[in-house]
Backbone as ProteinMPNN parsed JSONL, in Angstrom:
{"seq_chain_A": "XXXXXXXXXXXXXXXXXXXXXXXXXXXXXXXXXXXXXXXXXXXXXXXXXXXXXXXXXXXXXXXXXXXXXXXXXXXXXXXXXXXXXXXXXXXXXXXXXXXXXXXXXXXXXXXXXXXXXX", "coords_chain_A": {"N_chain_A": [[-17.761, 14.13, 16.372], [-17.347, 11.807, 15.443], [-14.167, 12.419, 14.681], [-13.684, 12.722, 11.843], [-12.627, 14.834, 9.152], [-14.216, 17.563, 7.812], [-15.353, 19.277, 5.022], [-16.75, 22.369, 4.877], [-17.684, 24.005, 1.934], [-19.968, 26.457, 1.126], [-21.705, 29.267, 0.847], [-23.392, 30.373, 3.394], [-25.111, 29.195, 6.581], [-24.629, 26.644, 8.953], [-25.805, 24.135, 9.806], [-24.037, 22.951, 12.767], [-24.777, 21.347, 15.0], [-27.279, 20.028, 16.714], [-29.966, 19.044, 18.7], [-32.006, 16.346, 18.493], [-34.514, 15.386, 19.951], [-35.275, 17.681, 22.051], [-33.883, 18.212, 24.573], [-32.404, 20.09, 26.375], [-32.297, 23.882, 27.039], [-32.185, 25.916, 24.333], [-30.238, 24.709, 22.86], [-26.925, 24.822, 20.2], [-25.077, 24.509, 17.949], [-23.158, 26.013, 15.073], [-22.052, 27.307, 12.372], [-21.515, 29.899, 10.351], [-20.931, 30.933, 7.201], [-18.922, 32.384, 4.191], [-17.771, 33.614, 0.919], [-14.629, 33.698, 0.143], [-12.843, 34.299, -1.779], [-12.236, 35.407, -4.742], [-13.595, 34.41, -6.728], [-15.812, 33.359, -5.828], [-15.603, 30.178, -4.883], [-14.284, 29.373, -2.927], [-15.042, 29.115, 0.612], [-14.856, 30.667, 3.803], [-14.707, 30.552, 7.371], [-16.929, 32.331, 8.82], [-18.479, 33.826, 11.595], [-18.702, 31.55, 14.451], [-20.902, 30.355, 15.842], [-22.376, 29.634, 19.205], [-25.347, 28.502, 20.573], [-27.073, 28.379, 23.903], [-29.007, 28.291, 26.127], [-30.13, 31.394, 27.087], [-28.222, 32.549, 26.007], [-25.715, 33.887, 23.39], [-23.218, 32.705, 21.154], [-19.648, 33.358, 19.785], [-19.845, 36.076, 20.047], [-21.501, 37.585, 22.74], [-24.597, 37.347, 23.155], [-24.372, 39.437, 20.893], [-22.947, 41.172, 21.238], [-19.268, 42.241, 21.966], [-17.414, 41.258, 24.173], [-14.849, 41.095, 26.913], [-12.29, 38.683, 26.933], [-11.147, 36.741, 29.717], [-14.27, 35.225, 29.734], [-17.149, 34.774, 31.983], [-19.974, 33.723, 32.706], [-23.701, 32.959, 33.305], [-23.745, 30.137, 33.485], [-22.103, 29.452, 31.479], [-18.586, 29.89, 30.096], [-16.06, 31.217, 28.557], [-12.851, 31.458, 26.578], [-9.634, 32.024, 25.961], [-6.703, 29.418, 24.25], [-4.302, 29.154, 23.652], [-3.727, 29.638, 20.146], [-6.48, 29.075, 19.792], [-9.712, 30.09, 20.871], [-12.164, 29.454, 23.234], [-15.235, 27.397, 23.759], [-16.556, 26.468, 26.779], [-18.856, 24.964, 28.324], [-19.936, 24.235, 31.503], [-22.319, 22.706, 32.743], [-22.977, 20.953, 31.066], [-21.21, 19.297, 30.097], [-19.514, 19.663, 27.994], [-17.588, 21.364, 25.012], [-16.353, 23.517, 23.002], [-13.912, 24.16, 20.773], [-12.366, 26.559, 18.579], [-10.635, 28.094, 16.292], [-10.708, 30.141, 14.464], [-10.482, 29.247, 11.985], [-10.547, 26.211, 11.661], [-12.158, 23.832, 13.514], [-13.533, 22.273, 16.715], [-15.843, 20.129, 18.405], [-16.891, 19.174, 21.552], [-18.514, 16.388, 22.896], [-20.332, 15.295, 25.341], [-20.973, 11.259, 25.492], [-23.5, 9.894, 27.278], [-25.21, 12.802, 27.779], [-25.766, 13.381, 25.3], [-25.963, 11.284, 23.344], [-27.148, 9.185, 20.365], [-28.796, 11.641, 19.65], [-28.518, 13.42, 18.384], [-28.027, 15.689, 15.329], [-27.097, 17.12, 12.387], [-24.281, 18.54, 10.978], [-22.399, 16.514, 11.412]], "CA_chain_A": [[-18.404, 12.894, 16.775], [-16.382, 10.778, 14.479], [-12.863, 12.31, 14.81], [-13.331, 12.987, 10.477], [-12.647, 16.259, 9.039], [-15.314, 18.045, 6.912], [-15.035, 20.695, 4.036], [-18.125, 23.132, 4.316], [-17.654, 25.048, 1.055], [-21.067, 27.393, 1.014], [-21.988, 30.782, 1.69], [-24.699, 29.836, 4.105], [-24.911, 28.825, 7.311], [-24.944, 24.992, 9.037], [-25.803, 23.564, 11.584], [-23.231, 21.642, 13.094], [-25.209, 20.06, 16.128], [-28.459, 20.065, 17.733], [-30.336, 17.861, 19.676], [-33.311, 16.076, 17.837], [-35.431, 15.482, 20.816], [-35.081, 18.447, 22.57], [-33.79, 17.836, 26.231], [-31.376, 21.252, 26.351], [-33.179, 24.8, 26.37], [-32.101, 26.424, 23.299], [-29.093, 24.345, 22.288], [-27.258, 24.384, 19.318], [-23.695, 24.632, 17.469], [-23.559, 26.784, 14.194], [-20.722, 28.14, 11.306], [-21.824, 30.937, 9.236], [-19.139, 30.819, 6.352], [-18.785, 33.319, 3.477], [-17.124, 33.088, 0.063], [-13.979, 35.03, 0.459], [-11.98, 34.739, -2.87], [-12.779, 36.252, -6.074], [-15.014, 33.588, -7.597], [-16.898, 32.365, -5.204], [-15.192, 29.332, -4.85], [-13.738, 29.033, -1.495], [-15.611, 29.156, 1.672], [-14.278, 30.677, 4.642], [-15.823, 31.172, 8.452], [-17.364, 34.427, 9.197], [-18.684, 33.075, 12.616], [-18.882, 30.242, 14.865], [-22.305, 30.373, 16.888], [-23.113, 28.056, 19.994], [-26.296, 28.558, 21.444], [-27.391, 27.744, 25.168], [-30.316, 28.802, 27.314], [-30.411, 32.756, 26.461], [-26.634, 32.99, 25.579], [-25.405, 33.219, 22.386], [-21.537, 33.06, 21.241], [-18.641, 33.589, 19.994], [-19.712, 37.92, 20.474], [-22.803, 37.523, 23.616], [-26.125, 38.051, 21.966], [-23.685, 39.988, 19.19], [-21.553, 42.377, 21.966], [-18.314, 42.156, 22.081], [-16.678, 41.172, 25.378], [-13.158, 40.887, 27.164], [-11.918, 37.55, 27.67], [-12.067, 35.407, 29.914], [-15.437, 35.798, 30.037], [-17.947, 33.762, 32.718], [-21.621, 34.29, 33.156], [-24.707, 32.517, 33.1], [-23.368, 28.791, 32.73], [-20.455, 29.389, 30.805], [-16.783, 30.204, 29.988], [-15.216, 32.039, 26.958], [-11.238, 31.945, 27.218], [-8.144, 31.572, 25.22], [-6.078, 28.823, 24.268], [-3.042, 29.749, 22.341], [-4.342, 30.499, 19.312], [-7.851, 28.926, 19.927], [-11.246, 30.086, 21.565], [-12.636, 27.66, 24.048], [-16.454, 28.131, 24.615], [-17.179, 25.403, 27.951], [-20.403, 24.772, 29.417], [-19.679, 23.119, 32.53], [-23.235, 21.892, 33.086], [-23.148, 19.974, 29.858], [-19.781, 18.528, 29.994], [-19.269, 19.722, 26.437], [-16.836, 22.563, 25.059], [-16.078, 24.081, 21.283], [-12.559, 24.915, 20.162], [-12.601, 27.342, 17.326], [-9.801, 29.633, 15.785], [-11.137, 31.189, 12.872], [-10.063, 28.546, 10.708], [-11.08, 24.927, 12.349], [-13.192, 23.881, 15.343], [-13.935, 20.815, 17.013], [-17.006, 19.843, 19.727], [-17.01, 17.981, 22.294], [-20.194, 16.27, 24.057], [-20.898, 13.203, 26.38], [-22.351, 10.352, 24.99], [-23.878, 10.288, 28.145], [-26.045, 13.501, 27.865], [-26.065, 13.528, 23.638], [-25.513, 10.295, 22.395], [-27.845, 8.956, 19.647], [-30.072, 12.74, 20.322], [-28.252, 14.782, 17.595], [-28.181, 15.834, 13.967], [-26.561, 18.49, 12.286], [-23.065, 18.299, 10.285], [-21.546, 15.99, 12.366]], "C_chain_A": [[-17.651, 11.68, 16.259], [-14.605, 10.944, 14.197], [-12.778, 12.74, 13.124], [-13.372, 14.684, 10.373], [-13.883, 16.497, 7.724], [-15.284, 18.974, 6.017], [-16.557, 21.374, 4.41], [-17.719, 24.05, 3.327], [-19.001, 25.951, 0.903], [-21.35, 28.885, 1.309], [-23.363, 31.152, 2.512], [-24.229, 29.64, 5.823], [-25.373, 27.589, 7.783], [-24.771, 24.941, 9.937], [-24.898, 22.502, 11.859], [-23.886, 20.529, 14.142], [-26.483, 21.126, 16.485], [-29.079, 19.296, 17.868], [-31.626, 17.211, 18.872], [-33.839, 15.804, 18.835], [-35.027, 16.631, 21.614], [-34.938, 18.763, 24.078], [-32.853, 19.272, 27.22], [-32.165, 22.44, 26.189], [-32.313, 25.511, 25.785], [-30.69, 26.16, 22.448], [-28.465, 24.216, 20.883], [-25.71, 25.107, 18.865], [-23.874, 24.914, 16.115], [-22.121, 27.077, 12.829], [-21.23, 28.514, 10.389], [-20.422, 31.533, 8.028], [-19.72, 32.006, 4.991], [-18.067, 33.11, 2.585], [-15.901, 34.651, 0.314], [-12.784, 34.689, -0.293], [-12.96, 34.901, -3.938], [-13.804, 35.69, -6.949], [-15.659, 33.129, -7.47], [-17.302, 31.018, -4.88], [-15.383, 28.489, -3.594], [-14.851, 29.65, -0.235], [-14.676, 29.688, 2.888], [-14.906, 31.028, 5.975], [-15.854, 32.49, 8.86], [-17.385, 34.16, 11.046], [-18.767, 31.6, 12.997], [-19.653, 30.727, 15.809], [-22.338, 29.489, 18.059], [-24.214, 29.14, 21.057], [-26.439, 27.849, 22.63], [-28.481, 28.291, 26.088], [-30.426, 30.219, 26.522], [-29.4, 33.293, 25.994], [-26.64, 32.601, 24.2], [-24.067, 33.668, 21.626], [-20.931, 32.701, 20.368], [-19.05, 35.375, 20.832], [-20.849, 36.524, 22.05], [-23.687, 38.249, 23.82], [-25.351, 39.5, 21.435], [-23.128, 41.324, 19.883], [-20.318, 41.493, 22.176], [-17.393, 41.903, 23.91], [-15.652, 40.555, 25.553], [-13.315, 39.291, 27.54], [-10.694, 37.566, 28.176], [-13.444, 36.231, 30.157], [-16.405, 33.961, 30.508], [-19.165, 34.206, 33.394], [-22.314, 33.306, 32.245], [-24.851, 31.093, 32.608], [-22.342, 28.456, 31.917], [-19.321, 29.82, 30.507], [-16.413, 30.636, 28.672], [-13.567, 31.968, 27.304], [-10.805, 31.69, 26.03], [-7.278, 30.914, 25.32], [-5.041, 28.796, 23.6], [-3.291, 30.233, 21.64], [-5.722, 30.271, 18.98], [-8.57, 30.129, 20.992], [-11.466, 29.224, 21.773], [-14.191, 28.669, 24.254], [-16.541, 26.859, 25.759], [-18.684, 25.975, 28.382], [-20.504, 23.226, 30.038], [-21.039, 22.345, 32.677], [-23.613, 20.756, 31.919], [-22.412, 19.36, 29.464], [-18.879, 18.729, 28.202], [-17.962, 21.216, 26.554], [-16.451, 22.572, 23.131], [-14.907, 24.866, 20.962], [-12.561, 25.206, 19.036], [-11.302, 28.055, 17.009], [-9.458, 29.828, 15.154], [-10.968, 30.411, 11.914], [-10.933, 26.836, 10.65], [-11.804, 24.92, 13.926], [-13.453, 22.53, 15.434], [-14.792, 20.922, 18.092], [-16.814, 18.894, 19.701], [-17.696, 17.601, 23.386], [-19.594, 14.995, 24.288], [-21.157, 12.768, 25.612], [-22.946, 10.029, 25.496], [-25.193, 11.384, 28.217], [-26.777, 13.637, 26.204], [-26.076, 12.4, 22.954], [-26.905, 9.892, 21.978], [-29.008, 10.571, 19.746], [-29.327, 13.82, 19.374], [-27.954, 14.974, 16.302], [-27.388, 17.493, 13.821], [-25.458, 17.821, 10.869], [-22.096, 17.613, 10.912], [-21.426, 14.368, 12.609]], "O_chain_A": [[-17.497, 10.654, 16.921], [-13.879, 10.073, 13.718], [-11.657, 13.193, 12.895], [-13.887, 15.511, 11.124], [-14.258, 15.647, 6.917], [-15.069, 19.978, 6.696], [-17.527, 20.672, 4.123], [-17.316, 25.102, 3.823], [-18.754, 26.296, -0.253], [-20.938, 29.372, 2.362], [-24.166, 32.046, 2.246], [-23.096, 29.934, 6.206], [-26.42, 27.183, 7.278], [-23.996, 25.387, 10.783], [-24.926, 21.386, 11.34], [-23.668, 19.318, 14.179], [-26.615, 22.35, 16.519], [-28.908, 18.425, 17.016], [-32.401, 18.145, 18.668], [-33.189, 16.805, 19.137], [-33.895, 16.321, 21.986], [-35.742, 19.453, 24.704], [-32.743, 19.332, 28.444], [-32.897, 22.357, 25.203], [-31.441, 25.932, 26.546], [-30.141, 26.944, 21.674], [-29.174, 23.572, 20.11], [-25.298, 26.126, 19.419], [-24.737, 24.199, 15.608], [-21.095, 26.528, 13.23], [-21.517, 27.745, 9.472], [-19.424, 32.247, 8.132], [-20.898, 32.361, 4.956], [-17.261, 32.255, 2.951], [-16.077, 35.852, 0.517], [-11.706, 34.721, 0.3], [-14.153, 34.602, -3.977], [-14.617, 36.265, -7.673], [-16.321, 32.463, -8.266], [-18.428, 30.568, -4.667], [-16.094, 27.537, -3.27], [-15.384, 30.744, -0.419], [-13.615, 29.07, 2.97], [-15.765, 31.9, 5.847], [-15.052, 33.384, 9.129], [-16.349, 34.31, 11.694], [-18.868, 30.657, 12.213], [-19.184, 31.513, 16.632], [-22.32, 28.31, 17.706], [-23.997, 30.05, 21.857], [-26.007, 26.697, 22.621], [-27.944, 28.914, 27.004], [-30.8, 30.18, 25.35], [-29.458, 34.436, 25.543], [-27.169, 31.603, 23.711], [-23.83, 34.868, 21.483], [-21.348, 31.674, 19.833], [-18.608, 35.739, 21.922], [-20.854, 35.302, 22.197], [-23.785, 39.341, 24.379], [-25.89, 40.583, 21.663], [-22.898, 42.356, 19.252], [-20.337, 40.302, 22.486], [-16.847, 42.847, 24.482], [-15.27, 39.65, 24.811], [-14.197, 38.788, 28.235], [-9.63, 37.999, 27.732], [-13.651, 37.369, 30.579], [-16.44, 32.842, 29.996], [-19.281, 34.898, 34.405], [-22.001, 32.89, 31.13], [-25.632, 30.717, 31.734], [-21.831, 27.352, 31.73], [-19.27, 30.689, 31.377], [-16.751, 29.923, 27.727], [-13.161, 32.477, 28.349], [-11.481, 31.191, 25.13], [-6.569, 31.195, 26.285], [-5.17, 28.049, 22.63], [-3.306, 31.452, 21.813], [-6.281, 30.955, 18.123], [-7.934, 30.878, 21.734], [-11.281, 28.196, 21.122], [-14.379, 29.831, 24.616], [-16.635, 25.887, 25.009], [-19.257, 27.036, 28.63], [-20.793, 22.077, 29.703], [-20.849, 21.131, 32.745], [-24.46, 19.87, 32.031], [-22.646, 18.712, 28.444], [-18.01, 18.099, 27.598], [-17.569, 21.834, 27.544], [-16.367, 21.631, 22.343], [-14.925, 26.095, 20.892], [-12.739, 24.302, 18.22], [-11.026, 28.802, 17.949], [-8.271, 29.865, 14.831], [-11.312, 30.838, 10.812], [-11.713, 26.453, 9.778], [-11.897, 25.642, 14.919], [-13.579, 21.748, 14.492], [-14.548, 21.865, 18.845], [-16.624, 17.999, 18.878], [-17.663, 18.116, 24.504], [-18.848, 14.149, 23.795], [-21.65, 13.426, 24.696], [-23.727, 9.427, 24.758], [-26.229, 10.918, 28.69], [-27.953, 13.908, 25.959], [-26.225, 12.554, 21.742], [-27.841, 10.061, 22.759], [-30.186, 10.282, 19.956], [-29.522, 15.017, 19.586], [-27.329, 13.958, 15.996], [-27.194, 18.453, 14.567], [-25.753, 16.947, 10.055], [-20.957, 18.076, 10.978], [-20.659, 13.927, 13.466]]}, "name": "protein", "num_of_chains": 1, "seq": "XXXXXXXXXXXXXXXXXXXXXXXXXXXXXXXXXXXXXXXXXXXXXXXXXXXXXXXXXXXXXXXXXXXXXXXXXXXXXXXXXXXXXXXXXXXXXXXXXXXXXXXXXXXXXXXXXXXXXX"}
């Protein structure tokens, strides 16, 4: 939303985005991170979640499928060494790979309507 970068150090999970009035059915952008050196220091991502209607991704609802993958509103593919999730009806899309990620919404369909880590 701001173009800044963010540290999440935790072994938790955070919400990166969702909608505070609720205009989207079941929307919602996620990173489940894990401590993954020896002292419990460092943070690193386990998953990256985005919810949408009954979908839910990086796996779909937690199977594994080939990409590209396109059903039910949206797109899974590969970008070099990213993951792209798109959802064309929302003009948005989430580049992830494994390390960093960035979203990107309207201000148009989201603007002032969202909270999270962002």
């Amino acid at each position: 939303f701001d173009g800044l970068y963010y540290s999440y150090q935790g072994n938790c999970t955070y919400v990166l985005v969702e909608e505070i009035h609720k205009k989207v059915d079941n929307f919602g952008v996620y990173i489940d991170n894990y401590h993954c050196d020896t002292r419990d220091v460092v943070s690193c991502p386990r998953t990256l979640i985005v919810r949408h209607e009954t979908q839910e991704v990086v796996t779909v609802n937690k199977q594994a499928v080939a990409l590209p993958y396109k059903k039910f509103g949206l797109s899974i593919y590969e970008s070099g060494i990213n993951r792209v999730v798109e959802i064309p009806e929302l003009k948005m899309n989430v580049t992830y790979n494994g390390l960093s990620f960035s979203i990107r919404m309207p201000y148009s369909l989201f603007g002032n309507n969202t909270h999270g880590q962002c």
